[in-house]
C-alpha positions in Angstrom: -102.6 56.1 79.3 -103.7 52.9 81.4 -102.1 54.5 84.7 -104.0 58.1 83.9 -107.7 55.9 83.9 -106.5 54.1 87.2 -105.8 57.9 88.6 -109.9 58.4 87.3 -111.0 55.0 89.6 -108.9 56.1 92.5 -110.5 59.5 92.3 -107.0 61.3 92.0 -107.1 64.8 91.0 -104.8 64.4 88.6 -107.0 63.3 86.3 -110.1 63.5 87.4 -112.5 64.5 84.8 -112.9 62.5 80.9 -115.1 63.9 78.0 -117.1 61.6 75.7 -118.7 62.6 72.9 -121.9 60.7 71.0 -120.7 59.8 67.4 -124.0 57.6 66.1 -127.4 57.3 68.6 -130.1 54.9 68.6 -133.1 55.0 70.2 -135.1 50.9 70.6 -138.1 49.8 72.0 -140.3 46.6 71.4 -140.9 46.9 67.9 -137.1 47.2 66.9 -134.0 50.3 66.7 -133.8 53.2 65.0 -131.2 55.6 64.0 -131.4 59.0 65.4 -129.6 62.1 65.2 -127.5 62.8 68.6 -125.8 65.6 70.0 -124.9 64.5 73.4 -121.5 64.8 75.4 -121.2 63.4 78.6 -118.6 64.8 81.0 -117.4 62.6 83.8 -116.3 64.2 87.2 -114.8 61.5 89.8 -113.6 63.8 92.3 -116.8 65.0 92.7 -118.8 61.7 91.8 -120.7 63.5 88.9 -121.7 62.5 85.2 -123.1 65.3 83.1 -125.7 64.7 80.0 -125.2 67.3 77.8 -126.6 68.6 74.2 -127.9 71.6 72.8 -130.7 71.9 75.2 -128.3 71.9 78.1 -126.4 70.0 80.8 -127.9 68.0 83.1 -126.4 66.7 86.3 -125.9 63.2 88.2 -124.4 61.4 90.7 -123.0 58.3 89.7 -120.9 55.6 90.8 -117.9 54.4 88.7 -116.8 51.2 88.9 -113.9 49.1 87.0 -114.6 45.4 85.3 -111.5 43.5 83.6 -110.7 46.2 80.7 -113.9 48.5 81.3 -114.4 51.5 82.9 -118.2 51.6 83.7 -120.3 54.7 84.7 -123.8 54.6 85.9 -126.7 56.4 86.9 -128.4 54.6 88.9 -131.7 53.6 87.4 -131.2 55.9 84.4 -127.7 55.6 82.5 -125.0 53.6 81.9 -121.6 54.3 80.4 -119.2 51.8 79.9 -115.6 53.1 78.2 -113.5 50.4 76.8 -109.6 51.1 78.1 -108.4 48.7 75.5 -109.8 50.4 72.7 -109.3 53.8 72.0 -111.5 55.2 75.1 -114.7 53.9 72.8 -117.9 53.6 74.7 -121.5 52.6 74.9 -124.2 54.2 77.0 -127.5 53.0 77.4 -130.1 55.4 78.5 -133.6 53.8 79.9 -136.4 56.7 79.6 -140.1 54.4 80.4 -139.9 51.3 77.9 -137.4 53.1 75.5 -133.5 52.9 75.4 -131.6 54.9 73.6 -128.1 53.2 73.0 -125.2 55.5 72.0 -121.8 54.6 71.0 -118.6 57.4 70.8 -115.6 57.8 72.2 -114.0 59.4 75.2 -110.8 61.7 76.1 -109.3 62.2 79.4 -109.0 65.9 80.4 -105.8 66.9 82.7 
């Protein structure tokens, strides 16, 4: 499990590509959060230094840079997105999305395709 997520940060074909999925969604600004109902996926490539935003709308596409920090993985568009996996815990993550003053924080988990 732990040497498959160093194969992601080395950028190792082997494993190259994780799958999170959105469980709960909330979307904040300056007068507090709400809850909000969330289809998102987010599909991480690191062989090709991509991180898809998906839903039923449709997939959108971004570099990113990816990054490891003590027991975190963390994904981010730059200016936009970030997506930060916990490898301690399941593959559970937080990504916080900046769109003008709002954020919109969402919390899931993720899976490692090979």
């Amino acid at each position: 499990f732990i040497l498959s997520l160093s194969f992601i940060l080395c950028g190792n074909a082997i494993a190259s590509t994780m799958y999170c999925k959105v469980n709960s969604a909330y979307v904040c600004n300056d007068s507090g959060c709400s809850k909000v109902k969330s289809n998102i996926f987010i599909n991480l490539d690191t062989e090709r230094n991509t991180y898809q935003r998906g839903d039923d709308k449709g997939i959108d596409t971004y570099e990113m840079n990816i990054y490891k920090s003590g027991f975190f993985v963390i994904a981010e568009i730059p200016g936009s997105a970030t997506l930060k996996i916990d490898t301690q815990d399941d593959l559970k993550f937080v990504e916080v999305v900046q769109l003008g003053l709002k954020t919109w924080n969402n919390f899931g988990k993720c899976k490692i395709n090979n």
